[in-house]
N, CA, C and O atoms as a Maestro MAE file, in Angstrom:
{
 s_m_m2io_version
 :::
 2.0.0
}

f_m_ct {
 s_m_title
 :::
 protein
 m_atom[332] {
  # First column is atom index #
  i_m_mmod_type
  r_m_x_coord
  r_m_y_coord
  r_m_z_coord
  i_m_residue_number
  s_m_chain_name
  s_m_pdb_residue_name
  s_m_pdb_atom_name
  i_m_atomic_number
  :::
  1 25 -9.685 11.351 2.789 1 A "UNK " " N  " 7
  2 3 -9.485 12.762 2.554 1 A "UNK " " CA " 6
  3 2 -10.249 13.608 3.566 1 A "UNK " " C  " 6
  4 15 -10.033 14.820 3.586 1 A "UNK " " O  " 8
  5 25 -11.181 13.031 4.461 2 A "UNK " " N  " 7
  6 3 -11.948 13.725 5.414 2 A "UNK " " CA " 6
  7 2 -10.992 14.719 6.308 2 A "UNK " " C  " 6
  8 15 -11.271 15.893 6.554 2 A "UNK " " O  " 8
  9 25 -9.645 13.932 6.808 3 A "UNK " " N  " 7
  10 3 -8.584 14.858 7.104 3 A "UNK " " CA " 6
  11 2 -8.171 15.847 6.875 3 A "UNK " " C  " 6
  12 15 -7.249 16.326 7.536 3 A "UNK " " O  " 8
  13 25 -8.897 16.634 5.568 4 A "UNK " " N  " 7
  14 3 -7.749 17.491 4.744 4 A "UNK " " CA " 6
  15 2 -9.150 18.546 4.743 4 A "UNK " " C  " 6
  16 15 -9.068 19.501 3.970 4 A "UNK " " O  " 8
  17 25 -10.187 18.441 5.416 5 A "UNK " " N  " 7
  18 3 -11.334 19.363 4.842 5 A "UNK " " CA " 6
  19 2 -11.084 21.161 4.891 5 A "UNK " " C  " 6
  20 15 -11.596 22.081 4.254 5 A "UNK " " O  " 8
  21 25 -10.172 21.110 5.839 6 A "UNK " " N  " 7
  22 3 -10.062 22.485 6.217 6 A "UNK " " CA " 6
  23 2 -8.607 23.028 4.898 6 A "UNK " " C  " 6
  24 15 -8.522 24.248 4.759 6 A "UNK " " O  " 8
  25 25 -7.987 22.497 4.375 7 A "UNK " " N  " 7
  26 3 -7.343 22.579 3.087 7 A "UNK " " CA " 6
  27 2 -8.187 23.737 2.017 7 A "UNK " " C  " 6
  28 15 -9.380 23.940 2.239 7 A "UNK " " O  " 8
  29 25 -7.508 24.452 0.887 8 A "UNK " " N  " 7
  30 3 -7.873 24.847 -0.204 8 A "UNK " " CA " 6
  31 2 -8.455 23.895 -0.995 8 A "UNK " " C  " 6
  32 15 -7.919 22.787 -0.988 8 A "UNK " " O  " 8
  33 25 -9.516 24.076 -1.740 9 A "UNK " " N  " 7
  34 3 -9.732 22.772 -2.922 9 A "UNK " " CA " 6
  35 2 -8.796 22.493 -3.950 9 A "UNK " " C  " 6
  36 15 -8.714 21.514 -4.692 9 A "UNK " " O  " 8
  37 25 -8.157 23.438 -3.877 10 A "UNK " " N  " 7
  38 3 -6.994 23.338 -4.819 10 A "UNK " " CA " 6
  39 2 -5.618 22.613 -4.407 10 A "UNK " " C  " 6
  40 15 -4.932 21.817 -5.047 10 A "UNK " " O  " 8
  41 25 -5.462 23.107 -3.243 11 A "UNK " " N  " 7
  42 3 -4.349 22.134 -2.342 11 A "UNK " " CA " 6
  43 2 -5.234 20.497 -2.006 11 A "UNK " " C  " 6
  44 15 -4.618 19.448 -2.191 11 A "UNK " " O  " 8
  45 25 -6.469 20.487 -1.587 12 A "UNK " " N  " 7
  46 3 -6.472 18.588 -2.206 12 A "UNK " " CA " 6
  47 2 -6.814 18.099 -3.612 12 A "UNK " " C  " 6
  48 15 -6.513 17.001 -4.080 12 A "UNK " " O  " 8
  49 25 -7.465 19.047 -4.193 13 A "UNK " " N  " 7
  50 3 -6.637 18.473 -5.442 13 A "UNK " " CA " 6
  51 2 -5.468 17.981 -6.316 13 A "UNK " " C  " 6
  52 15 -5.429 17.346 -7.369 13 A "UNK " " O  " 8
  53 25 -4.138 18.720 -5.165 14 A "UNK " " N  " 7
  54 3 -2.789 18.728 -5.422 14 A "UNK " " CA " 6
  55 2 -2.525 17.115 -4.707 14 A "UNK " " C  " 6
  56 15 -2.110 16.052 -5.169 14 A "UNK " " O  " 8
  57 25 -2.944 17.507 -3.507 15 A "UNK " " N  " 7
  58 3 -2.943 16.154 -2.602 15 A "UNK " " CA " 6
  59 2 -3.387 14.808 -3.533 15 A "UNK " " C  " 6
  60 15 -2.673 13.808 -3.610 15 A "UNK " " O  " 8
  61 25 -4.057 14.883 -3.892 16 A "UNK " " N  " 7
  62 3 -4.527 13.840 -4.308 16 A "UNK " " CA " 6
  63 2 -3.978 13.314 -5.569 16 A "UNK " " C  " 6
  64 15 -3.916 12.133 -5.910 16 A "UNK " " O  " 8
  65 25 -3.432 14.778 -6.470 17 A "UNK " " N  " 7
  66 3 -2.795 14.178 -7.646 17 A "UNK " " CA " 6
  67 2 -1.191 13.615 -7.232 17 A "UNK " " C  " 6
  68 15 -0.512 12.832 -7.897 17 A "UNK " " O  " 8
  69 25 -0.804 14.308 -5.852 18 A "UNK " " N  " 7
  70 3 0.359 13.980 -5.326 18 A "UNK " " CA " 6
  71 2 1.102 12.810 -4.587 18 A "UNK " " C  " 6
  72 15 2.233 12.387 -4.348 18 A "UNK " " O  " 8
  73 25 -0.396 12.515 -4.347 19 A "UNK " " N  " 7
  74 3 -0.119 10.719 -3.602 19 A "UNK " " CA " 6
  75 2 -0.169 10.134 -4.987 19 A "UNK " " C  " 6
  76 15 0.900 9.548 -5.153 19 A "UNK " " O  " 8
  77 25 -0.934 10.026 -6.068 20 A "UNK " " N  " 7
  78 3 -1.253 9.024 -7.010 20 A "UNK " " CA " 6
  79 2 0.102 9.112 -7.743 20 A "UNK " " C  " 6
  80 15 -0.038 8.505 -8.804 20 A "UNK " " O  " 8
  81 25 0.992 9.462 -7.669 21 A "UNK " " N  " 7
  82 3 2.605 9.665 -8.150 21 A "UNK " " CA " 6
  83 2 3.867 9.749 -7.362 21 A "UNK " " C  " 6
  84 15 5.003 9.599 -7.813 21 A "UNK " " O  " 8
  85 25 3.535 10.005 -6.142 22 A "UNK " " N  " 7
  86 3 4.536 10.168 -5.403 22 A "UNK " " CA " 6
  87 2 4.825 9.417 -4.044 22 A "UNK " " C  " 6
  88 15 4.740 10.149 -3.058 22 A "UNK " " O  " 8
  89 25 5.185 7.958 -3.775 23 A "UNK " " N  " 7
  90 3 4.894 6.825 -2.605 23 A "UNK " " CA " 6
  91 2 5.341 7.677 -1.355 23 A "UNK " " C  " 6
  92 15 4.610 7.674 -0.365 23 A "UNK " " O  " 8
  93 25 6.461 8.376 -1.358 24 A "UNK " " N  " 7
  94 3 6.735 8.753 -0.521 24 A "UNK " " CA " 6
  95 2 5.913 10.017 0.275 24 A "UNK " " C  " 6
  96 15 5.687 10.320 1.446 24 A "UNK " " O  " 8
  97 25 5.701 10.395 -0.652 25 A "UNK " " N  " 7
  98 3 4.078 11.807 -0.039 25 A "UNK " " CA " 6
  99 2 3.213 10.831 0.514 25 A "UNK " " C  " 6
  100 15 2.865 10.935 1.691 25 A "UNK " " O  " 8
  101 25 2.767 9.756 -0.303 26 A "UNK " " N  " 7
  102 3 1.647 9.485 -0.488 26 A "UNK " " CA " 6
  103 2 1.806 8.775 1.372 26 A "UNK " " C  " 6
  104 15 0.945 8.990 2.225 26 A "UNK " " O  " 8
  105 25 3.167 7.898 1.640 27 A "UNK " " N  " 7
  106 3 3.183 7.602 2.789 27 A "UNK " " CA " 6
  107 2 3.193 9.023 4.086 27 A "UNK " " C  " 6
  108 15 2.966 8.610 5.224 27 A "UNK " " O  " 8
  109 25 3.294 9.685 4.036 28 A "UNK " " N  " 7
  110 3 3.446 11.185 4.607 28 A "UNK " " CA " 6
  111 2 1.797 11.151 5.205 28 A "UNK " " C  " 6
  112 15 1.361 10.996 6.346 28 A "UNK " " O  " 8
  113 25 1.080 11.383 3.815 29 A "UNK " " N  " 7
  114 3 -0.119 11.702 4.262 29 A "UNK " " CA " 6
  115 2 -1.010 10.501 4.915 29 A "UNK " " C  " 6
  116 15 -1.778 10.847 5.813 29 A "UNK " " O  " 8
  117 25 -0.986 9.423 4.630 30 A "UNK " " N  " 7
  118 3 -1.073 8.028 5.563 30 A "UNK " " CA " 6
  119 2 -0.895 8.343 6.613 30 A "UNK " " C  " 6
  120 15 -1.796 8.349 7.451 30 A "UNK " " O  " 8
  121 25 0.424 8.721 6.876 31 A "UNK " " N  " 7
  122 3 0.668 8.915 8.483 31 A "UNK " " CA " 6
  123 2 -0.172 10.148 9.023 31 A "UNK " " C  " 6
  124 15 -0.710 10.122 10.129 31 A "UNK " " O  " 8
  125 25 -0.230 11.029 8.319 32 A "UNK " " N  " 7
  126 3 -1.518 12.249 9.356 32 A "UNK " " CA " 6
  127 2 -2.992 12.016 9.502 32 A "UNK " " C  " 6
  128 15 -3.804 12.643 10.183 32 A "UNK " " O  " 8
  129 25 -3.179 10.885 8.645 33 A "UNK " " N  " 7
  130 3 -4.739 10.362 8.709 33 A "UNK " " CA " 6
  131 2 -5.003 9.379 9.077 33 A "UNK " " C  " 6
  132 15 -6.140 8.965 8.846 33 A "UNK " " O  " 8
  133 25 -3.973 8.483 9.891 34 A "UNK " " N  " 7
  134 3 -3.727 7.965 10.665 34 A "UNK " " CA " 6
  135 2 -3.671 8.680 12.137 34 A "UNK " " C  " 6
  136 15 -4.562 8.388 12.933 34 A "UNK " " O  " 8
  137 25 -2.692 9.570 12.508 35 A "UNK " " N  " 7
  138 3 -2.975 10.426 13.557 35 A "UNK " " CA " 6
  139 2 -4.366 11.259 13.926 35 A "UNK " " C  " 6
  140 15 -4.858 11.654 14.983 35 A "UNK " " O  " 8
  141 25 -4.766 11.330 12.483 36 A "UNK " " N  " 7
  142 3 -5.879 12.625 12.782 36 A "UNK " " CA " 6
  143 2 -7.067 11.345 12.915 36 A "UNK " " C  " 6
  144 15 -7.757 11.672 13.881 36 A "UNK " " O  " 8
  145 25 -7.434 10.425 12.520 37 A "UNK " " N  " 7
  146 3 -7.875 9.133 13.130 37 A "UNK " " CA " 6
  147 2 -8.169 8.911 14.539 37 A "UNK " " C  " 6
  148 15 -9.220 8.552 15.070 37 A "UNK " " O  " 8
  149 25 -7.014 9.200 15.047 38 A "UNK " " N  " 7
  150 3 -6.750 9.334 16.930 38 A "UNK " " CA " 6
  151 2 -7.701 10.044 17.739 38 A "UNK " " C  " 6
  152 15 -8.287 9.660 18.752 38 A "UNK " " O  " 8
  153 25 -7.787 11.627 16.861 39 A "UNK " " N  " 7
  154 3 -9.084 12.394 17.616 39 A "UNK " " CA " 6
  155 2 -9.924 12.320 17.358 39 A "UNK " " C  " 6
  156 15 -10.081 12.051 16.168 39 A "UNK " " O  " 8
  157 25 -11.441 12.527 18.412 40 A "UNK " " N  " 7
  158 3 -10.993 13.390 19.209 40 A "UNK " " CA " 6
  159 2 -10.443 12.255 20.336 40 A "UNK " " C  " 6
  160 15 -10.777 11.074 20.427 40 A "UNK " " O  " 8
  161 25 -9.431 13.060 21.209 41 A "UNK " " N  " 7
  162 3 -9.327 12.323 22.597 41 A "UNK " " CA " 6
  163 2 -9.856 13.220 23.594 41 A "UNK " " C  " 6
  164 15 -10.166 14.397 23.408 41 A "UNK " " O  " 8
  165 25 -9.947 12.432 24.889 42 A "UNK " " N  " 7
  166 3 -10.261 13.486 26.016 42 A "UNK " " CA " 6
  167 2 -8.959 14.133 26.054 42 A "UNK " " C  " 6
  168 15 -7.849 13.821 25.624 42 A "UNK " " O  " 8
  169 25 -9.616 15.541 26.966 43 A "UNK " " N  " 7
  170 3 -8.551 17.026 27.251 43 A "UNK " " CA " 6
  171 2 -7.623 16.334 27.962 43 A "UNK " " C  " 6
  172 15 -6.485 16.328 27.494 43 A "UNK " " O  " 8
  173 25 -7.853 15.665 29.124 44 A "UNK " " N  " 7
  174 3 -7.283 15.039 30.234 44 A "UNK " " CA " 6
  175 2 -6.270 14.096 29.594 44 A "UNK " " C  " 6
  176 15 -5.210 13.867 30.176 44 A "UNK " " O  " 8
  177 25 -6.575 13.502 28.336 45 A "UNK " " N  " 7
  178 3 -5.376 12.071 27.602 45 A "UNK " " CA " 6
  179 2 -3.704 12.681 27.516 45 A "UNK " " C  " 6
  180 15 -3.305 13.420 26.617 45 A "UNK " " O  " 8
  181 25 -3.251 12.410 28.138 46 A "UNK " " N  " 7
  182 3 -1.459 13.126 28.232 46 A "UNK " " CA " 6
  183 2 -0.847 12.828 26.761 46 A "UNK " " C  " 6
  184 15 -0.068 13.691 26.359 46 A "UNK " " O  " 8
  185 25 -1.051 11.899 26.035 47 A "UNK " " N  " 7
  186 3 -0.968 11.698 24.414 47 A "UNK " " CA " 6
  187 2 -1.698 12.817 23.325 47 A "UNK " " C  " 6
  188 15 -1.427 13.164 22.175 47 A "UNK " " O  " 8
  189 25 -2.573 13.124 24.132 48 A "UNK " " N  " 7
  190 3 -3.270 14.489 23.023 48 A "UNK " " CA " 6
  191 2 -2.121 15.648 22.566 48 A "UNK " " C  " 6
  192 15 -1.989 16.033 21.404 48 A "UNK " " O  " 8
  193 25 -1.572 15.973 23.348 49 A "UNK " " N  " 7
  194 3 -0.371 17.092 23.071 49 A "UNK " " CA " 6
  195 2 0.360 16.755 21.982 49 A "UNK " " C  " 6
  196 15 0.636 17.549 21.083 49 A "UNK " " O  " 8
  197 25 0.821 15.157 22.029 50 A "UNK " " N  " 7
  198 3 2.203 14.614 21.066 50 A "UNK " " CA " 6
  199 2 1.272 15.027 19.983 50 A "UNK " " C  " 6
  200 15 1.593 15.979 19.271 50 A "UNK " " O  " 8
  201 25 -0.177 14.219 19.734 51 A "UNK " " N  " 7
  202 3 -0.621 14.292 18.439 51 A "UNK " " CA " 6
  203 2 -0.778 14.944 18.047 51 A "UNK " " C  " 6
  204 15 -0.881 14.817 16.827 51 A "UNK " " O  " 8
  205 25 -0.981 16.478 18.712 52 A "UNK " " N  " 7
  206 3 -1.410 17.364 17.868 52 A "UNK " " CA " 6
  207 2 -0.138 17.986 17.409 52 A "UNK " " C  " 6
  208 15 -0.146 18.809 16.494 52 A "UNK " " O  " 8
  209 25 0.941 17.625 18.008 53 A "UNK " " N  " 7
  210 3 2.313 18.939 17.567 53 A "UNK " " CA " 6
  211 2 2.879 17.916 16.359 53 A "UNK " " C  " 6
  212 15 3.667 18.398 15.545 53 A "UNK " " O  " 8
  213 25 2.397 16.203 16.213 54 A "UNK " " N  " 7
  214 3 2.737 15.593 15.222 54 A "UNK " " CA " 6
  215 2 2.077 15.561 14.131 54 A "UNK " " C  " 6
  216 15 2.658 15.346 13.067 54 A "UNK " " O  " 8
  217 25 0.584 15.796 14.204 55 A "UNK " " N  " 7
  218 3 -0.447 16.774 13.096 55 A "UNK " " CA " 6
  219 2 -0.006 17.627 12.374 55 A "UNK " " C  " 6
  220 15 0.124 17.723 11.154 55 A "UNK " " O  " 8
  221 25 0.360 18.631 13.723 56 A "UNK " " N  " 7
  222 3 0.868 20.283 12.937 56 A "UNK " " CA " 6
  223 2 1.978 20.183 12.140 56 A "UNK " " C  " 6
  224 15 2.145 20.932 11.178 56 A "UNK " " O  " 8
  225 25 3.196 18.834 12.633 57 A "UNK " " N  " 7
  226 3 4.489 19.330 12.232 57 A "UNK " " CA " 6
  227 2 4.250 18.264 10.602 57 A "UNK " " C  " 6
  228 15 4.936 18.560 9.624 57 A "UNK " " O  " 8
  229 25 3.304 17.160 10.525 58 A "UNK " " N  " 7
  230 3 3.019 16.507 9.424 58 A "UNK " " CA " 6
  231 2 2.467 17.346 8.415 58 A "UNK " " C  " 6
  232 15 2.796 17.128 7.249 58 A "UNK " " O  " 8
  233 25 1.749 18.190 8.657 59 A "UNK " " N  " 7
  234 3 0.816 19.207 8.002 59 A "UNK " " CA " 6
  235 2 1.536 20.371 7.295 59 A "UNK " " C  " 6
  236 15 1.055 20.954 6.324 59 A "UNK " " O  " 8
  237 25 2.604 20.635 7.797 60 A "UNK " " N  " 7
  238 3 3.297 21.493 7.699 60 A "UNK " " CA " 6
  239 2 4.802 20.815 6.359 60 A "UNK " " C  " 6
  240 15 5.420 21.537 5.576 60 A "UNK " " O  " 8
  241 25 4.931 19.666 6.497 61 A "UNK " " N  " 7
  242 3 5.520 19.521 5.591 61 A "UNK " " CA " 6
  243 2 4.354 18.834 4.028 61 A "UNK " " C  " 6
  244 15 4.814 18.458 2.950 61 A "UNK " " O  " 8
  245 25 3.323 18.853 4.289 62 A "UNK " " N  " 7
  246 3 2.361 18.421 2.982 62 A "UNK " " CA " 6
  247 2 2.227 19.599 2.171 62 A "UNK " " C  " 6
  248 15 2.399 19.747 0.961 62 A "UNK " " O  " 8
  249 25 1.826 20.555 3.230 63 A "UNK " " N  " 7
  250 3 1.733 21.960 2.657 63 A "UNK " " CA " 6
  251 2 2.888 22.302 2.047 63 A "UNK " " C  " 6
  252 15 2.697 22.997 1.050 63 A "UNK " " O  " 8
  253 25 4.354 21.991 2.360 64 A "UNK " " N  " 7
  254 3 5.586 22.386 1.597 64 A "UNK " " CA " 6
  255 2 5.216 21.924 0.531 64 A "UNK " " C  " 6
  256 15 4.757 22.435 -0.491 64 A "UNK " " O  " 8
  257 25 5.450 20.892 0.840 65 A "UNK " " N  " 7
  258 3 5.726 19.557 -0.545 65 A "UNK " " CA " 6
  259 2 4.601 19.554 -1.884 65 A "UNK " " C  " 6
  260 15 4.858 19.127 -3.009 65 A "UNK " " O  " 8
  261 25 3.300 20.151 -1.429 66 A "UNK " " N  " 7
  262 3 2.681 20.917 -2.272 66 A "UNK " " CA " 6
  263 2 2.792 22.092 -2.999 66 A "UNK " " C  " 6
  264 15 2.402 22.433 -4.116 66 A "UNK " " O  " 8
  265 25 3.418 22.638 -2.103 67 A "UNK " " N  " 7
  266 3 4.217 24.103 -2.811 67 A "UNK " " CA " 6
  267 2 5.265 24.133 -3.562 67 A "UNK " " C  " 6
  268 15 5.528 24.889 -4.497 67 A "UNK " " O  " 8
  269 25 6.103 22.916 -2.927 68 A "UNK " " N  " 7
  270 3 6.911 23.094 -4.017 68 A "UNK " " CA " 6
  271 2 7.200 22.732 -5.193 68 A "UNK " " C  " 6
  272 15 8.042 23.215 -5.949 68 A "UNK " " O  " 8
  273 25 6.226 21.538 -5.419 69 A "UNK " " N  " 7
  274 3 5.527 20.635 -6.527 69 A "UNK " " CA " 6
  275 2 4.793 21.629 -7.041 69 A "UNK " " C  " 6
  276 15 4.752 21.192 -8.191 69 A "UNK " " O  " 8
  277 25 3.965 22.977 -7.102 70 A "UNK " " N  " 7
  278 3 3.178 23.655 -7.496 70 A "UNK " " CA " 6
  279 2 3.882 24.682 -8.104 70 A "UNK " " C  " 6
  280 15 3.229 25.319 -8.931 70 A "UNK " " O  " 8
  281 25 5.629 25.198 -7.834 71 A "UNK " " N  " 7
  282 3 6.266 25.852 -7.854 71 A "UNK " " CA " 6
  283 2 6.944 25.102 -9.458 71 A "UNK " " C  " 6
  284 15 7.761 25.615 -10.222 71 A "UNK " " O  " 8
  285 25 6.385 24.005 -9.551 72 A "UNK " " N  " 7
  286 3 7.552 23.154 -10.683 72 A "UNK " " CA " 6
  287 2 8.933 23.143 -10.458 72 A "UNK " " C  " 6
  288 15 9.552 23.940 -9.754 72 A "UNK " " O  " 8
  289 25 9.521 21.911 -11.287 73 A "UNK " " N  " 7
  290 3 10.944 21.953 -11.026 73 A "UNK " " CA " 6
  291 2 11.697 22.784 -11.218 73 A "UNK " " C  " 6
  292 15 11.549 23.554 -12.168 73 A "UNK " " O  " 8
  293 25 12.782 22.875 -10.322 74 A "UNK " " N  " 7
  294 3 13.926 23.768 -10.448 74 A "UNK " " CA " 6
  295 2 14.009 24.704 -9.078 74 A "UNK " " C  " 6
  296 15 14.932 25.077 -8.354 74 A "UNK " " O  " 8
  297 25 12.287 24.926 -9.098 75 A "UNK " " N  " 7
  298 3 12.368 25.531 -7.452 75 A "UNK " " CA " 6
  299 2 12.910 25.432 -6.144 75 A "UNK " " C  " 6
  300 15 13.062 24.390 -5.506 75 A "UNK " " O  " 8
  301 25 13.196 26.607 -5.781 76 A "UNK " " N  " 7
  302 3 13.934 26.000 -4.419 76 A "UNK " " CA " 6
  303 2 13.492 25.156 -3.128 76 A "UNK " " C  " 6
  304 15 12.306 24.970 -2.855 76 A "UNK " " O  " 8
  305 25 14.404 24.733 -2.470 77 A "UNK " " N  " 7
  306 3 13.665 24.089 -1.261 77 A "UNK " " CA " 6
  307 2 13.916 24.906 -0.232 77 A "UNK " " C  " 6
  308 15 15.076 25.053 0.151 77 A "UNK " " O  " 8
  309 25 12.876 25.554 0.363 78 A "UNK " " N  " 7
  310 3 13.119 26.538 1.292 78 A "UNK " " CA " 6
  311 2 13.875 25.980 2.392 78 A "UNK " " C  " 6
  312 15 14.680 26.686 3.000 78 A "UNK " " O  " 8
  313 25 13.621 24.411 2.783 79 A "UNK " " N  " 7
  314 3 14.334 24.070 4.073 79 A "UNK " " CA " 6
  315 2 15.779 23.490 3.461 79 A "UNK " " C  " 6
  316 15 16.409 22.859 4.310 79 A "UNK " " O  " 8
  317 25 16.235 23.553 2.541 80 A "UNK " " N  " 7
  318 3 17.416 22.816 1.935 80 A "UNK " " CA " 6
  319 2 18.861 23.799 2.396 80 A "UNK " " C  " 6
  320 15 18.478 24.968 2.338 80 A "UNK " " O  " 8
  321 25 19.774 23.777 2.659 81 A "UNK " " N  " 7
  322 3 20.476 24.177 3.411 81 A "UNK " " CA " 6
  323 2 21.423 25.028 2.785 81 A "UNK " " C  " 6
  324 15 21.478 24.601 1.632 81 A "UNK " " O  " 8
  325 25 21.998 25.738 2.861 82 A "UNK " " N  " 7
  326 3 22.557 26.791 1.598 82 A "UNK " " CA " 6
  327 2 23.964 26.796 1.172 82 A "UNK " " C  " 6
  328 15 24.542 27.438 0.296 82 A "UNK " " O  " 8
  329 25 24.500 25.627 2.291 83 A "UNK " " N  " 7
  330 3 25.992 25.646 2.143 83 A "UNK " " CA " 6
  331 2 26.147 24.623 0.929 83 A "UNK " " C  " 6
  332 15 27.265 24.354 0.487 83 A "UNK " " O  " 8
  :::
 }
 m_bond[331] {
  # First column is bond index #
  i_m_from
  i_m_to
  i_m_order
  :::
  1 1 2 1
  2 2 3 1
  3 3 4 2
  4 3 5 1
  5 5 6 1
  6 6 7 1
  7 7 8 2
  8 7 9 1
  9 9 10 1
  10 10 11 1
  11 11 12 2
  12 11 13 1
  13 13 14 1
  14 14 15 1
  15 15 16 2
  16 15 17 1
  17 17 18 1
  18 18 19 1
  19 19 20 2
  20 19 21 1
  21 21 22 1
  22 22 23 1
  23 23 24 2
  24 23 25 1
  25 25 26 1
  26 26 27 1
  27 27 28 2
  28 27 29 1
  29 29 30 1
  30 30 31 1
  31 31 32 2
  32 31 33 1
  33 33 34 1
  34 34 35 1
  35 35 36 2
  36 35 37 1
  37 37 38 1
  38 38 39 1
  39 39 40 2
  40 39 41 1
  41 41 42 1
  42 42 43 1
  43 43 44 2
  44 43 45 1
  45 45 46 1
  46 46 47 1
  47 47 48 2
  48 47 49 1
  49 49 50 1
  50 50 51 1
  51 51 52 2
  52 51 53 1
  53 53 54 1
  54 54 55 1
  55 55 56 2
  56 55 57 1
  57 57 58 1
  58 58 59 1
  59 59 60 2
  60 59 61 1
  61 61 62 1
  62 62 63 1
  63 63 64 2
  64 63 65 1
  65 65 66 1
  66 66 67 1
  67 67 68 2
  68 67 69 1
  69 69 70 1
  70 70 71 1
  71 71 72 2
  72 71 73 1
  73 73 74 1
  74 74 75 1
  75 75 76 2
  76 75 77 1
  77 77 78 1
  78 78 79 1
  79 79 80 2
  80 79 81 1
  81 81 82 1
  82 82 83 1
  83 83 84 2
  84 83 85 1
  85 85 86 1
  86 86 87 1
  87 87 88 2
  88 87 89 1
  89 89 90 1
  90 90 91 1
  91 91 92 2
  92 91 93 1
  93 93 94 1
  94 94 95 1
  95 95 96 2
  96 95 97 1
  97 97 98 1
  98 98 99 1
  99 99 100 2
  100 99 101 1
  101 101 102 1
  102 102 103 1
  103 103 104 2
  104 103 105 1
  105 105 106 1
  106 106 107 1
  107 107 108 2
  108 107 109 1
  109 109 110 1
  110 110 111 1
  111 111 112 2
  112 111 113 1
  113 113 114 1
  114 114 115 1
  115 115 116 2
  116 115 117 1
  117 117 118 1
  118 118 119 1
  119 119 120 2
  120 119 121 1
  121 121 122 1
  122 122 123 1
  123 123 124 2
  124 123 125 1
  125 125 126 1
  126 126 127 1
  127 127 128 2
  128 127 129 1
  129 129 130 1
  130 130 131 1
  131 131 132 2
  132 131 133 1
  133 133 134 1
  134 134 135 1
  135 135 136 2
  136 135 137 1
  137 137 138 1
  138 138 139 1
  139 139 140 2
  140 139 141 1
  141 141 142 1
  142 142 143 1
  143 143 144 2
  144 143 145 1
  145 145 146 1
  146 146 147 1
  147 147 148 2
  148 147 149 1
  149 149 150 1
  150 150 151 1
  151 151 152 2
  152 151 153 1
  153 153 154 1
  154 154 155 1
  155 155 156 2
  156 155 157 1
  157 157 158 1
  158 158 159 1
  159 159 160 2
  160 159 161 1
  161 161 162 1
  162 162 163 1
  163 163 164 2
  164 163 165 1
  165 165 166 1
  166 166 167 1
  167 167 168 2
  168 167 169 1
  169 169 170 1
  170 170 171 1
  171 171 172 2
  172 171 173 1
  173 173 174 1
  174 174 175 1
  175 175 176 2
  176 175 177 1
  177 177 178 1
  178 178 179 1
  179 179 180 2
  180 179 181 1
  181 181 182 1
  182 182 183 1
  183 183 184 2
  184 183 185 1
  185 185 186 1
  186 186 187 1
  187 187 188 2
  188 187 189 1
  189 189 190 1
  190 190 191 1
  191 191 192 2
  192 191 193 1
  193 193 194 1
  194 194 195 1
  195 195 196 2
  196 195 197 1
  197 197 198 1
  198 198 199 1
  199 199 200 2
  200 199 201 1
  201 201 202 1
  202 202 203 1
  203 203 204 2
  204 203 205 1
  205 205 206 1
  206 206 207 1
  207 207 208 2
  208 207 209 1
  209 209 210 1
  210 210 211 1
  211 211 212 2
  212 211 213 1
  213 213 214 1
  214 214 215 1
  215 215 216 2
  216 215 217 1
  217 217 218 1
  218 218 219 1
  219 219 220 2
  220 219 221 1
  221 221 222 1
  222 222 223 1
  223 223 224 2
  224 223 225 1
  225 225 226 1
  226 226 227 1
  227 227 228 2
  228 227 229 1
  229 229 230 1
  230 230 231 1
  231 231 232 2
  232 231 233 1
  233 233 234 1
  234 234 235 1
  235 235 236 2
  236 235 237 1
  237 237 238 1
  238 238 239 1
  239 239 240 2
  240 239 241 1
  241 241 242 1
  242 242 243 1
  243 243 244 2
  244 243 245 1
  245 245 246 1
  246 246 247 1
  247 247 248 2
  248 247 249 1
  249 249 250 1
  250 250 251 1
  251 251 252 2
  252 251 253 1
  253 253 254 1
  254 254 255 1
  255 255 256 2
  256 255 257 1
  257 257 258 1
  258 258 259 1
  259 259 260 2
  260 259 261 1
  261 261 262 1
  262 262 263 1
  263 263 264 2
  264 263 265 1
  265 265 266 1
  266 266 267 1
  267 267 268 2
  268 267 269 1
  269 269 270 1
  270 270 271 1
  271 271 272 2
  272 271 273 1
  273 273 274 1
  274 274 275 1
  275 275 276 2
  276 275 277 1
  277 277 278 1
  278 278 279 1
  279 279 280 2
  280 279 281 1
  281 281 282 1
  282 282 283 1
  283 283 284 2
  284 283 285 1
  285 285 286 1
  286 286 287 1
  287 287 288 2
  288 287 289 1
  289 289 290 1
  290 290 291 1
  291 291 292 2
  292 291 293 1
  293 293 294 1
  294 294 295 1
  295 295 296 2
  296 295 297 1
  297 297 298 1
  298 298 299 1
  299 299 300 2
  300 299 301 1
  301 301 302 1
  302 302 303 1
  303 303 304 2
  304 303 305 1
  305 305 306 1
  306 306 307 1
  307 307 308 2
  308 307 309 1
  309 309 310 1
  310 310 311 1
  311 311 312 2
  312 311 313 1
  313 313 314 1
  314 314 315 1
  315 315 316 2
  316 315 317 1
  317 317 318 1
  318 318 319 1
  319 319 320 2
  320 319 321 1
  321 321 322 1
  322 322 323 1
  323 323 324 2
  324 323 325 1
  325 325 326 1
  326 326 327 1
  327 327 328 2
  328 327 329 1
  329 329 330 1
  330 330 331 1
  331 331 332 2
  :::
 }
}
């Protein structure tokens, strides 16, 4: 969870109740603490860029997937497509 320090306490609390139920989150967040594992690298490492836009873009769906789990069922999925 060292990964997640900059998080709400309330959003890893979510995290945490969210992996212990959900494999597929739970693999999600594996994979960013796995990446976030990686740093720091040197400025100069040409791989530093991927990781961080694969951080941001991992991070960015935990934070959904928390929201929308926080939203309870029925809520919408903001990225779900409207047609």
């Amino acid at each position: 969870m060292e990964a997640f320090t900059h998080f709400r306490p309330e959003a890893r609390d979510a995290l945490q109740r969210l992996r212990a139920t959900d494999p597929v989150f739970d693999e999600i967040v594996r994979d960013y603490e796995t990446l976030a594992g990686l740093l720091p690298r040197d400025a100069s490492d040409p791989a530093l860029a991927d990781i961080k836009h694969s951080l941001a873009a991992l991070e960015r769906e935990i934070q959904a997937h928390i929201s929308r789990c926080a939203a309870g069922p029925g809520a919408s999925d903001p990225g779900a497509s409207t047609r």
